[in-house]
KOLZAZA-170614 format. One record per residue (C-alpha): residue in three letters; x, y, z. Coordinates in pm, whole numbers, plus 50000, padded with zeros to 5 digits. Layout:
> ALA  X  Y  Z .
...
This chain:
> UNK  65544  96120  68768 .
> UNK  65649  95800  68901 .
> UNK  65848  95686  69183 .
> UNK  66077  95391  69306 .
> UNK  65932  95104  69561 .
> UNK  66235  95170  69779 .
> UNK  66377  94935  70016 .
> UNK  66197  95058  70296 .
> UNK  65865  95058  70088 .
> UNK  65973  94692  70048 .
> UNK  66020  94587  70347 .
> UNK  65726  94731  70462 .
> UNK  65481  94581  70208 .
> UNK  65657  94259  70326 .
> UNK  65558  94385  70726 .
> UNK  65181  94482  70596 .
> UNK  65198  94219  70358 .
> UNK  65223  94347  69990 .
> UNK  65166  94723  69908 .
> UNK  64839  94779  70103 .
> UNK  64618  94590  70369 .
> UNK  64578  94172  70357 .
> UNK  64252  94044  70291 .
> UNK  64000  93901  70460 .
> UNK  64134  93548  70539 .
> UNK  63896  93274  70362 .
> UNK  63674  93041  70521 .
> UNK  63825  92728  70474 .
> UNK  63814  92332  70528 .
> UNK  64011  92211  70236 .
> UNK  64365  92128  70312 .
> UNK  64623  92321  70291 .
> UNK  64518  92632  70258 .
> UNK  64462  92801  70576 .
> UNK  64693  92895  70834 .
> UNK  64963  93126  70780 .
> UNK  65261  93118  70946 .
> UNK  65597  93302  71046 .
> UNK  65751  93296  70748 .
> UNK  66210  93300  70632 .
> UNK  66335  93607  70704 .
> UNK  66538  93828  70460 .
> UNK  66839  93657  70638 .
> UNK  66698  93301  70631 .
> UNK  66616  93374  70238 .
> UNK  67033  93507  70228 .
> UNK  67151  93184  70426 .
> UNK  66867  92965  70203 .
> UNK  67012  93083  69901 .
> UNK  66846  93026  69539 .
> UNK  66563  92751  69591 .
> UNK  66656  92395  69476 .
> UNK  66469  92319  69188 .
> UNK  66224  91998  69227 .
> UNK  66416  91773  69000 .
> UNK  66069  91645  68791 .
> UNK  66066  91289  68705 .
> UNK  65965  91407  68320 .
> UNK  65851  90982  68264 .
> UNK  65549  91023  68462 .
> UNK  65279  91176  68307 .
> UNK  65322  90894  68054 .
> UNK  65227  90645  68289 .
> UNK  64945  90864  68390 .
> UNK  64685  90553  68287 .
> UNK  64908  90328  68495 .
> UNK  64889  90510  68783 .
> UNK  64484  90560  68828 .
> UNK  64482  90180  68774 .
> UNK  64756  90091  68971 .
> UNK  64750  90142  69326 .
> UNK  65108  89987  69350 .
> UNK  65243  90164  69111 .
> UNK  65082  90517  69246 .
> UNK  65253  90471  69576 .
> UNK  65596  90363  69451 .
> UNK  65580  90665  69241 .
> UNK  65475  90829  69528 .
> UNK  65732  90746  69758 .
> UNK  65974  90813  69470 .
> UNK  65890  91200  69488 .
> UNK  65869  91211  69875 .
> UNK  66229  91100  69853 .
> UNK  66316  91392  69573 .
> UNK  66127  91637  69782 .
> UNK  66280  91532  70108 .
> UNK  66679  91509  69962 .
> UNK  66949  91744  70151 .
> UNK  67050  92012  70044 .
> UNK  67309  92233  70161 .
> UNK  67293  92603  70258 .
> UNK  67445  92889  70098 .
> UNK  67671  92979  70351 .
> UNK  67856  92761  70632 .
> UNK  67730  92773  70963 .
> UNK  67850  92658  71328 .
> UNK  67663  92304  71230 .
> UNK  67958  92184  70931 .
> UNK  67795  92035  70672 .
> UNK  67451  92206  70721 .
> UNK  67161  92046  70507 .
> UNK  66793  92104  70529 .
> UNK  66537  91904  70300 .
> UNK  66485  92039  69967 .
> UNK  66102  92160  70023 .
> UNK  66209  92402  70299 .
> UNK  66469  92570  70058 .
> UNK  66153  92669  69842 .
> UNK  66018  93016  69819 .
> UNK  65693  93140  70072 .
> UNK  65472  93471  69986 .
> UNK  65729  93668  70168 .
> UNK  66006  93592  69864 .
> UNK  65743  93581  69588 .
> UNK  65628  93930  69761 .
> UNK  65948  94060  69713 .
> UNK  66062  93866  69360 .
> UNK  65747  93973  69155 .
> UNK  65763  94392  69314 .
> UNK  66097  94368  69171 .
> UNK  66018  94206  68883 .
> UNK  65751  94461  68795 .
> UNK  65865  94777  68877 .
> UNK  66187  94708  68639 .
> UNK  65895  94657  68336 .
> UNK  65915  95046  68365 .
> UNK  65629  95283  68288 .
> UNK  65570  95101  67933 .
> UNK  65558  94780  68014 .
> UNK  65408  94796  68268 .
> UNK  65115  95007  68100 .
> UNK  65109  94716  67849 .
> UNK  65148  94423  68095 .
> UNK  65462  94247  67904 .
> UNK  65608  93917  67987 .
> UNK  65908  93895  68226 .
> UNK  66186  93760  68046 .
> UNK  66396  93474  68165 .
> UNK  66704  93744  68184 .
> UNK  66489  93923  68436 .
> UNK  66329  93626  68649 .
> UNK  66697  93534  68707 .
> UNK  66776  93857  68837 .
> UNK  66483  93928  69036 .
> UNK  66546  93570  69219 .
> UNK  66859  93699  69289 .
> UNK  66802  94030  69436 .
> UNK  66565  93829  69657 .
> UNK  66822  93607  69790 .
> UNK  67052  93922  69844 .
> UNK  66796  94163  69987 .
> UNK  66911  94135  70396 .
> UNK  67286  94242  70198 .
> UNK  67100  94619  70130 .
> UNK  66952  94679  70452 .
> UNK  67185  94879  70686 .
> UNK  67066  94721  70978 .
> UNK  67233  94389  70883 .
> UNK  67586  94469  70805 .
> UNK  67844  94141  70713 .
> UNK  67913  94131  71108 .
> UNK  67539  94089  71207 .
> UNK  67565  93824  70932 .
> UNK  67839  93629  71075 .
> UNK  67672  93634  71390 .
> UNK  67364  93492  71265 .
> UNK  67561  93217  71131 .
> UNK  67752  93171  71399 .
> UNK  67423  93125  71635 .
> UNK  67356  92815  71399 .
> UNK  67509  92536  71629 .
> UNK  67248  92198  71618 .
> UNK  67047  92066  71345 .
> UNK  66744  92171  71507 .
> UNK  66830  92579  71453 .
> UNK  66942  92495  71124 .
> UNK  66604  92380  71011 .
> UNK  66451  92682  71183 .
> UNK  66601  92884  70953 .
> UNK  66316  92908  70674 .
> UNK  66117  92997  70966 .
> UNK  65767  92814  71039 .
> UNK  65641  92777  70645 .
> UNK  65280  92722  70611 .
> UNK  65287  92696  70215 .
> UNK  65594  92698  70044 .
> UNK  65637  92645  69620 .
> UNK  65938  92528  69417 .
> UNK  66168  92811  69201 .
> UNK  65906  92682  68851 .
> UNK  65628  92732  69061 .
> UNK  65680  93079  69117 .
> UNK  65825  93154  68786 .
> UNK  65531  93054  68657 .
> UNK  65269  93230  68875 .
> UNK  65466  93533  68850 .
> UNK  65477  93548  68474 .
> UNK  65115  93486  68488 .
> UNK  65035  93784  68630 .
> UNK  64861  93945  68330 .
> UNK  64605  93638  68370 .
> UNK  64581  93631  68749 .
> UNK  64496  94021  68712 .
> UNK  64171  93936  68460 .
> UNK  64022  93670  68665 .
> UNK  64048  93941  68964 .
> UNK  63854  94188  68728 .
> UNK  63617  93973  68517 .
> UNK  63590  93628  68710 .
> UNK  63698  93264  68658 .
> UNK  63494  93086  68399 .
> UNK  63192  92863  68502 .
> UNK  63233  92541  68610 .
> UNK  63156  92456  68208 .
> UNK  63317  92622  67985 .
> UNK  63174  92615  67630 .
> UNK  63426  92592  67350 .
> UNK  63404  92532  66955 .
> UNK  63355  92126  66957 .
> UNK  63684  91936  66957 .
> UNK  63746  91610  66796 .
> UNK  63556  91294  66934 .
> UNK  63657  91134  67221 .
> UNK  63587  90761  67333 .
> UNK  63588  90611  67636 .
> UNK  63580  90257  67706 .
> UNK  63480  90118  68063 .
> UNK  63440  89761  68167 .
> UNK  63113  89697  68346 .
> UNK  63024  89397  68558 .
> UNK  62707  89449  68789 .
> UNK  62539  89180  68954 .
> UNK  62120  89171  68966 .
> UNK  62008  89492  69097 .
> UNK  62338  89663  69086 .
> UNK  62431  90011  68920 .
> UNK  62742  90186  68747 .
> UNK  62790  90527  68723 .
> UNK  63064  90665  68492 .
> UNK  63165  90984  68382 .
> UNK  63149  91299  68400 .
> UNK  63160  91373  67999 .
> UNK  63148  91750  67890 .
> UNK  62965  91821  67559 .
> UNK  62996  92120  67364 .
> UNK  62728  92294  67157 .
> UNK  62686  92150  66834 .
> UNK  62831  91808  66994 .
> UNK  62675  91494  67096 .
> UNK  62682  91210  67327 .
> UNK  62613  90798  67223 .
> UNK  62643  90518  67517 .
> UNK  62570  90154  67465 .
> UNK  62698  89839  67589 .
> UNK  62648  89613  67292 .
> UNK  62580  89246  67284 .
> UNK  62377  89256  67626 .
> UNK  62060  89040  67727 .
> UNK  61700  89238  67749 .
> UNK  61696  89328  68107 .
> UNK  62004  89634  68176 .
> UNK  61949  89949  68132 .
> UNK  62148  90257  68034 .
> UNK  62074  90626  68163 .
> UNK  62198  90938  68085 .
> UNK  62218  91170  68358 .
> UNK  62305  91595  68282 .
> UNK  62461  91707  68619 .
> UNK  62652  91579  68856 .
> UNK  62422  91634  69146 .
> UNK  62183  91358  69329 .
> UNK  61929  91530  69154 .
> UNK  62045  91536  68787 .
> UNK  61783  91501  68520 .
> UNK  61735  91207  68292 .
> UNK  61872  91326  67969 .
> UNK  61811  90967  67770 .
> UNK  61681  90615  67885 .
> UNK  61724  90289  67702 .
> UNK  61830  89952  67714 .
> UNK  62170  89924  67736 .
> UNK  62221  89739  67390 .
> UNK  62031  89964  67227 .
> UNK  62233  90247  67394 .
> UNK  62174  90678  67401 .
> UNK  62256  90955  67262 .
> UNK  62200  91342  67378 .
> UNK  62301  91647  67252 .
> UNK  62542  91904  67408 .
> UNK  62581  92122  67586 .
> UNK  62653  91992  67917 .
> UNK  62777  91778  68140 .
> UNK  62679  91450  68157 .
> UNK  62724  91088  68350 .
> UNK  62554  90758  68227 .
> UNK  62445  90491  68446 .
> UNK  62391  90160  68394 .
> UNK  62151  89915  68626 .
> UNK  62071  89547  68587 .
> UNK  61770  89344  68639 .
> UNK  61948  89014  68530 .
> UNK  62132  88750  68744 .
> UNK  62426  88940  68643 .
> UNK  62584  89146  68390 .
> UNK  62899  89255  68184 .
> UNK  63030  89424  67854 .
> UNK  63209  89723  67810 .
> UNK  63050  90059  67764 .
> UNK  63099  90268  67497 .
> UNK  63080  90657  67538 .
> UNK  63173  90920  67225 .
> UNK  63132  91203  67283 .
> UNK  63227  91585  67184 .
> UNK  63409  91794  67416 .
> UNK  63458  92185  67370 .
> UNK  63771  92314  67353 .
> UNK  63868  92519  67665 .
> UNK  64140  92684  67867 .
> UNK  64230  92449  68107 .
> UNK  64342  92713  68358 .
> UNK  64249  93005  68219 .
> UNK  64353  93279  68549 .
> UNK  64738  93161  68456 .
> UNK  64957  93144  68139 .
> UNK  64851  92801  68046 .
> UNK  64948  92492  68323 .
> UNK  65222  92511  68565 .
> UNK  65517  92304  68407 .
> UNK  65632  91934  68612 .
> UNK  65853  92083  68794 .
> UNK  65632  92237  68944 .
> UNK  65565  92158  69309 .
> UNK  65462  92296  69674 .
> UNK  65415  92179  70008 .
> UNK  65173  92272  70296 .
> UNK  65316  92216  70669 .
> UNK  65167  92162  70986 .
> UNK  65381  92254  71269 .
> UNK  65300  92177  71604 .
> UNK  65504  92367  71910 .
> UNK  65733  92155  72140 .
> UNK  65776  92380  72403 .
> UNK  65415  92466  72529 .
> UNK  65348  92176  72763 .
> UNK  65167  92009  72448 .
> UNK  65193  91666  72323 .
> UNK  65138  91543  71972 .
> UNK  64775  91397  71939 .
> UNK  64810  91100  71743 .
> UNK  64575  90899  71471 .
> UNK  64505  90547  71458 .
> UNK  64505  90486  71058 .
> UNK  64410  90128  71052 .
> UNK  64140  89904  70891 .
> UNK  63928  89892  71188 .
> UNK  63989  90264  71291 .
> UNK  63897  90410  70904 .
> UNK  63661  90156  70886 .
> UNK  63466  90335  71233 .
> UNK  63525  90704  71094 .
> UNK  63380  90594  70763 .
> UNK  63060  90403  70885 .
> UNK  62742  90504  70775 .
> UNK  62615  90744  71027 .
> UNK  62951  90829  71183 .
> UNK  63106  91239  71047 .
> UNK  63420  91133  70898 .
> UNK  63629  91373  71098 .
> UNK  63951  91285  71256 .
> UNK  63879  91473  71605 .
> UNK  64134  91527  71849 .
> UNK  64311  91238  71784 .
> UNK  64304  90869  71955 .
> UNK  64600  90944  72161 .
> UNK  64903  91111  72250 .
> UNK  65292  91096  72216 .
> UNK  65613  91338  72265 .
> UNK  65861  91243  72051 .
> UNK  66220  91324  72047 .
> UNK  66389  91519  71771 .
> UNK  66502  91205  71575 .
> UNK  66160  91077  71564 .
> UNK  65987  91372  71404 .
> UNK  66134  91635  71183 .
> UNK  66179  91962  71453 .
> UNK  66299  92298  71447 .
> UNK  66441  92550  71699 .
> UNK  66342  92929  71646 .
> UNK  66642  93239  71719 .
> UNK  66387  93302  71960 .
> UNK  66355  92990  72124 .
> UNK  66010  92804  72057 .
> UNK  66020  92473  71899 .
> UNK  65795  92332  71663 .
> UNK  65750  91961  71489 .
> UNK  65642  91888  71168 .
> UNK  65321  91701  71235 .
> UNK  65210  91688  70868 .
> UNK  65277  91755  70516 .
> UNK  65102  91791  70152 .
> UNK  65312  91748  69881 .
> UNK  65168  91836  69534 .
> UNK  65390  91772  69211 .
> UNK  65272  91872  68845 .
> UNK  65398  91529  68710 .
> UNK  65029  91443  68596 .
> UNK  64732  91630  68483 .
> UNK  64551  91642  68822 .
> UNK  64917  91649  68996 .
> UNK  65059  91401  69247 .
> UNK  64892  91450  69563 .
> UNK  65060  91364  69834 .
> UNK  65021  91358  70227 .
> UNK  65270  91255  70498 .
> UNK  65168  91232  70868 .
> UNK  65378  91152  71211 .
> UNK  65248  90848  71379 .
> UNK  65362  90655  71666 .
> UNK  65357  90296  71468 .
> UNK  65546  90436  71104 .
> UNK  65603  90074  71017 .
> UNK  65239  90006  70915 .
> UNK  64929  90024  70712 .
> UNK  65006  90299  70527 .
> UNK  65391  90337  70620 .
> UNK  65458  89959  70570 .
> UNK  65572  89986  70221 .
> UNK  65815  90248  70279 .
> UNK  66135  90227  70043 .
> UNK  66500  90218  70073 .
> UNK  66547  90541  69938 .
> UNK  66343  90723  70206 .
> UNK  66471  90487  70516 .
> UNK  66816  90609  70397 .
> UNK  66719  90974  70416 .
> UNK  66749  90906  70795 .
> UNK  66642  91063  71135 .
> UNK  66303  91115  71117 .
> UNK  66194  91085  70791 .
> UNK  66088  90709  70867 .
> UNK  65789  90788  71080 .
> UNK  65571  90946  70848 .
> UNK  65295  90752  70684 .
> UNK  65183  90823  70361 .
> UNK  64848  90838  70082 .
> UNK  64849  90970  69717 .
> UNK  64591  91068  69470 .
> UNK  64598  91112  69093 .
> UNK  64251  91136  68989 .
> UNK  63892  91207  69112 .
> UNK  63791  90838  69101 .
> UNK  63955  90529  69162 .
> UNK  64044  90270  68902 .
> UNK  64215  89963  69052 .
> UNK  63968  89739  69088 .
> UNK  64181  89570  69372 .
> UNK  64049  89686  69695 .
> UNK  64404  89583  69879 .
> UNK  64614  89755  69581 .
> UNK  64816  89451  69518 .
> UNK  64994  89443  69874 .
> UNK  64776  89154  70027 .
> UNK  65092  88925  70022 .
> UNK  65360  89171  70144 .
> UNK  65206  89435  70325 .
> UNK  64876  89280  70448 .
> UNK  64853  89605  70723 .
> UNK  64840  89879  70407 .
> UNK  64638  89614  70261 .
> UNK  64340  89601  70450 .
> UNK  64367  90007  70527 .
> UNK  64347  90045  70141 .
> UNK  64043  89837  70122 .
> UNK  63865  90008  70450 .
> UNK  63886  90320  70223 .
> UNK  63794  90121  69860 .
> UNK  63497  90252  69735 .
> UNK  63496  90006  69444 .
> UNK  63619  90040  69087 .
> UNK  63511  90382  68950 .
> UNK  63422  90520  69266 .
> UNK  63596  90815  69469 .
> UNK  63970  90792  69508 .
> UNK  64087  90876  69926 .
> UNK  64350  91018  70077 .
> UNK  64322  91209  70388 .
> UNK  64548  91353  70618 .
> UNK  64489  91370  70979 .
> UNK  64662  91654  71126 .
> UNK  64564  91885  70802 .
> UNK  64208  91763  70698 .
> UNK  64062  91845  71009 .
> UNK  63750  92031  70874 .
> UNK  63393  91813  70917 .
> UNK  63358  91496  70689 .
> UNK  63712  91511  70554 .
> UNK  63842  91146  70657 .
> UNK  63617  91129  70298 .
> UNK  63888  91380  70117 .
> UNK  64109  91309  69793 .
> UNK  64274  91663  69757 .
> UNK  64201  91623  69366 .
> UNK  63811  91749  69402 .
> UNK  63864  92023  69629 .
> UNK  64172  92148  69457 .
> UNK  63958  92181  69088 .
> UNK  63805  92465  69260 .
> UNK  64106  92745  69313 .
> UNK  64063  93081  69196 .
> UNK  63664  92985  69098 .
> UNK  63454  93168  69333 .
> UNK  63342  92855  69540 .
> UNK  63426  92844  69891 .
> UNK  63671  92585  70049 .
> UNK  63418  92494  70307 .
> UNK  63096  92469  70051 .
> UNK  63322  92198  69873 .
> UNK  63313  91956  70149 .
> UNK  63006  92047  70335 .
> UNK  62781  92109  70051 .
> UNK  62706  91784  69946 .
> UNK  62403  91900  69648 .
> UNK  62629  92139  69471 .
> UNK  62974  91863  69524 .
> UNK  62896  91499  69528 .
> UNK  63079  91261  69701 .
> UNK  63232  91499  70006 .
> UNK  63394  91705  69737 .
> UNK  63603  91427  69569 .
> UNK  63393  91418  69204 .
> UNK  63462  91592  68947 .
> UNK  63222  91860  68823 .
> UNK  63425  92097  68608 .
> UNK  63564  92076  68266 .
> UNK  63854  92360  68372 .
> UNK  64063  92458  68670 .
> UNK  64096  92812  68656 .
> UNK  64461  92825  68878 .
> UNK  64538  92465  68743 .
> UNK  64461  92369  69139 .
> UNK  64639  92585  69300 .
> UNK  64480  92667  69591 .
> UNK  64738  92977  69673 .
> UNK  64660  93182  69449 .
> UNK  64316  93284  69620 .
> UNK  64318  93078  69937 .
> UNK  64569  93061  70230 .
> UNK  64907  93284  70122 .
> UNK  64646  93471  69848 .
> UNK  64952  93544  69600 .
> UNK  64675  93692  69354 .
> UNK  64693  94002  69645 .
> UNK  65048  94007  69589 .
> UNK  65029  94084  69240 .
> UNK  64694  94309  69243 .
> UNK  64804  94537  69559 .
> UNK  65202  94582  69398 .
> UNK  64983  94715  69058 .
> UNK  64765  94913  69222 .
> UNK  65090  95053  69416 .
> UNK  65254  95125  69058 .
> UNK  64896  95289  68937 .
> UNK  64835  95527  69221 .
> UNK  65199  95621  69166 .
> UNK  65189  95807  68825 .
C-alpha cells in the first residue's frame, strides 16, 4: 500500500530538510561549499517566479584553447558572463517598489525548491516507475517547476490576502532583494533539470561509490600533445598529467636537441612519483599503460628549446559517471557570502595588490587571507544589500560564479573591495559599469583549467591596466604551471590564497575530503590546483555531496517512497 507525500509531509521535509534527518555537515575548506543559509521561502519562490534561465554563450567552448592561453581573452569572457549572470530581471508579481528587478542569479533555485521540485517529480513516476527508476520527461520537469513556484498558493495559511500583504511590505530595493532570502548556493533552472533527472546515477554512486581517481577504459584513439619547451641551464619542465589505458602506451621526445637534456617519465602525480622511463630527450620514452603519467624535461646546456612530443593512449571513461552524462552550458550556480549590516560589524577588507599577494605568497608565509587588512562600512549603493521581513541586513561580500561553457567550467569569483577600480577590477567593462549601483565594486579572477598557459606573466594588460598587470604576475607561476584565482571572503581555509577552484572542484561526489584537497599536499600537488584524475564523478559539482548535499535530497525522498509500500 502506498501513500501520498502530502503537503504537510512537504513542508515538513522542507522544515527537517528532505524526508528524514540532514547529514552530518562535511569538513570543508574548498570554496563554496560550506555554509548554509536561510534559504526563499515558499512565498519568495511564488513572488520569484520560474528561474531565469542563464542565457549560455553556446561560442565558448570553441575558444576553449584560446582561453587557457589567453589571459585577456579569459577575463573579457569572464566579465561577459558576470554581466549575463548579474542582468535584471523582474519579479513575478508587482510589488510596492514599481518596476522591481533583482539580478538574475538570485532568481535561481536553492535545495529548498529542488527539495520540493524532485519529491514532486518522483512521487508522480507512480509505483512502476518508480520501482524501475524511469526518466522524468520534459512534460513533467515543466510541471513539477511549476507546482514549485505555486506551492505557498496550496497552503491555507497563506490565503491571496496574506499574499497581497507580503507584496505590499515590499517598499525599497533593499527588501526586494531580500526576497530569495540569504542563498548560500543557488543553481540555474538546467542545472537542476539536470541533477534531478540524474537521479538514477546520483543513487548508484551513493550505493557502490564514485570511480577511482583512474578509471580504466578499453584504449581510445591516440592522442598528441604538443608543448613548446624553452629551459635555460639547469632548468626543468614538467607537463602533463597523461592517462594511459591498459593495452596503451606512452612515447615523449623532443627531437633535434643537443646531447645534454634529458627527458623523464614520471607515473603519479605526487612529489614522490616513480621514474617510469629516463632518456635523453632526443632520443625520447616510451611506457606502457596503465596509469597516469607526467614527463619532465631538465637541461644541462646553456640553454634549451624544441617542442615535446607526447602520444599517448587514453581509456575511454565516463567523465562524470554519478550524473546522466555532463551538465549542459547553461548550466550555472553561484555561492554567496553574506555578511550582516546590522550587528555592529564592519566589512573586513583585502588588499589584492602586487605587493600584498606577493607577501601572502612568499616562501615561508601560509597563504591565507586572515582577517583581512582593514575595514570599511559601506552604504547600500556601494555593495549589493538586502533587508530581511524580519529586519537584519546582510551584504554580499563575495561571490563564485561557475558556468558550464567549457570543459572544466568558467570559474569565477567576485569580491567587495574598498578600491574596485584596480588590479583586478581595473579592466572592468561597459556592460557591467552600466548594470549600476553596486555592481562596480567587485573585483574579479577566473579559471579555466588546472594549469596556466599564457606565457605572459602580466596577461597582456601591461599597457592599459598596469595595476591588474603586475597582480597577475605576483600570482604567475610561469607557463604550464598552476592557474590562481582566489577569493578572499570565501577561500578562507589555510593555504588557499594558492586556490584555482578547478583542482578542488575535480573532486565532488569522490570520497576525498574538501579539506585533504588543500591541506594534503602528498596525495594533491600544488595546494590542490593539479590535476590528478582522468574523471569527475558530479562533473564538479561540489553540491551534490558537499554544502546543500542534494544527493540527500534524492536518497532520503526514495527511501520515503520505499518505507511507504
Amino acid at each position: 500500500m502506498t501513500r501520498a507525500l502530502t503537503r504537510s509531509a512537504v513542508a515538513l521535509a522542507l522544515l527537517a530538510p528532505a524526508c528524514g534527518p540532514a547529514p552530518a555537515p562535511t569538513p570543508t575548506t574548498c570554496e563554496g561549499i560550506e555554509t548554509q543559509a536561510m534559504s526563499a521561502s515558499a512565498e519568495g519562490r511564488w513572488l520569484l517566479g520560474l528561474a531565469s534561465r542563464y542565457p549560455a554563450d553556446t561560442a565558448l567552448g570553441a575558444r576553449g584553447d584560446e582561453l587557457r592561453r589567453s589571459q585577456r581573452a579569459r577575463r573579457e569572457a569572464a566579465w561577459a558572463a558576470v554581466a549575463r549572470t548579474l542582468s535584471p530581471v523582474p519579479l513575478a508579481h508587482p510589488t510596492a517598489t514599481a518596476g522591481a528587478t533583482v539580478p538574475r542569479f538570485q532568481t535561481w533555485y536553492d535545495r529548498a525548491d529542488v527539495a520540493r521540485t524532485f519529491q514532486r517529480l518522483y512521487e508522480n513516476l507512480g509505483p512502476s516507475g518508480r520501482a524501475a527508476q524511469e526518466r522524468f520527461t520534459d512534460a513533467a520537469l515543466d510541471e513539477a517547476f511549476g507546482f514549485n513556484v505555486g506551492f505557498v498558493t496550496t497552503l491555507p495559511e497563506w490565503p491571496a490576502s496574506r499574499l497581497e500583504a507580503y507584496t505590499a511590505s515590499l517598499g525599497t530595493a533593499a527588501a526586494v532583494s531580500g526576497v530569495s532570502g540569504v542563498q548560500r548556493i543557488a543553481l540555474s533552472p538546467d542545472a537542476v533539470r539536470h541533477f534531478v533527472s540524474s537521479y538514477p546515477e546520483v543513487l548508484r554512486c551513493i550505493a557502490n561509490g564514485a570511480p577511482p581517481a583512474f578509471a580504466d577504459g578499453p584504449a581510445a584513439s591516440q592522442q598528441v600533445a604538443r608543448e613548446p619547451i624553452a629551459l635555460a641551464r639547469c632548468g626543468a619542465r614538467v607537463v602533463g598529467p597523461f592517462f594511459v589505458a591498459t593495452g596503451g602506451s606512452l612515447t615523449a621526445r623532443i627531437a633535434d636537441l643537443a646531447e645534454g637534456t634529458d627527458l623523464r617519465v614520471l607515473e603519479g602525480v605526487t612529489p614522490t612519483a616513480a621514474t617510469r622511463c629516463a632518456a635523453s630527450a632526443a632520443a625520447g620514452c616510451t611506457v606502457q599503460g596503465p596509469g597516469l603519467f607526467m614527463v619532465k624535461v631538465t637541461t644541462r646546456s646553456p640553454s634549451a628549446s624544441g617542442v615535446l612530443d607526447v602520444r599517448y593512449t587514453p581509456p575511454t571513461t565516463n567523465m562524470a559517471a554519478c550524473l546522466h552524462g555532463v551538465f549542459p552550458p547553461a548550466a550555472a550556480t553561484v555561492a554567496l557570502e553574506w555578511r550582516r549590516t546590522d550587528l555592529g560589524m564592519p566589512l573586513p577588507t583585502f588588499d589584492t595588490s602586487a605587493p600584498a599577494l606577493a607577501r601572502r605568497l612568499a616562501p615561508g608565509a601560509d597563504a591565507t587571507w586572515g582577517t583581512g587588512d582593514g575595514t570599511a562600512e559601506p552604504a547600500d549603493r556601494e555593495a549589493y544589500t538586502m533587508r530581511l521581513a524580519a529586519g537584519s541586513g546582510f551584504r554580499l561580500a563575495g561571490m563564485h560564479i561557475r558556468t558550464r561553457e567549457l570543459d572544466n567550467w568558467l570559474n569565477i569569483t567576485l569580491w567587495w573591495s574598498p578600491t574596485p577600480d584596480t588590479d583586478f577590477g581595473a579592466d572592468r567593462p561597459a556592460a557591467v559599469r552600466s548594470l549600476g549601483g553596486p555592481w562596480s565594486s567587485y573585483k574579479m579572477c577566473v579559471a579555466t583549467d588546472f594549469d596556466e598557459q599564457d606565457p605572459d606573466p602580466a596577461g597582456g594588460f601591461a599597457q592599459d591596466a598596469p595595476s591588474l598587470a603586475a597582480a597577475l604576475r605576483a600570482v604567475h607561476e610561469g607557463r604550464g604551471g598552476p592557474s590562481w584565482c582566489s577569493n578572499p571572503y570565501i577561500d578562507a581555509g589555510p593555504g588557499m590564497v594558492r586556490s584555482n577552484c578547478v583542482g578542488c572542484h575535480q573532486h565532488a561526489m569522490s570520497g576525498v575530503l574538501p579539506a585533504d584537497v588543500q591541506t594534503d599536499h602528498a596525495r594533491f600537488p600544488e595546494n590542490g590546483r593539479a590535476r590528478v584524475r582522468n574523471n569527475q564523478p558530479a562533473d564538479g559539482f561540489w553540491g551534490v555531496d558537499g554544502g546543500d548535499h542534494l544527493a540527500s535530497v534524492i536518497a532520503e525522498t526514495v527511501e520515503y517512497w520505499r518505507s511507504a509500500r
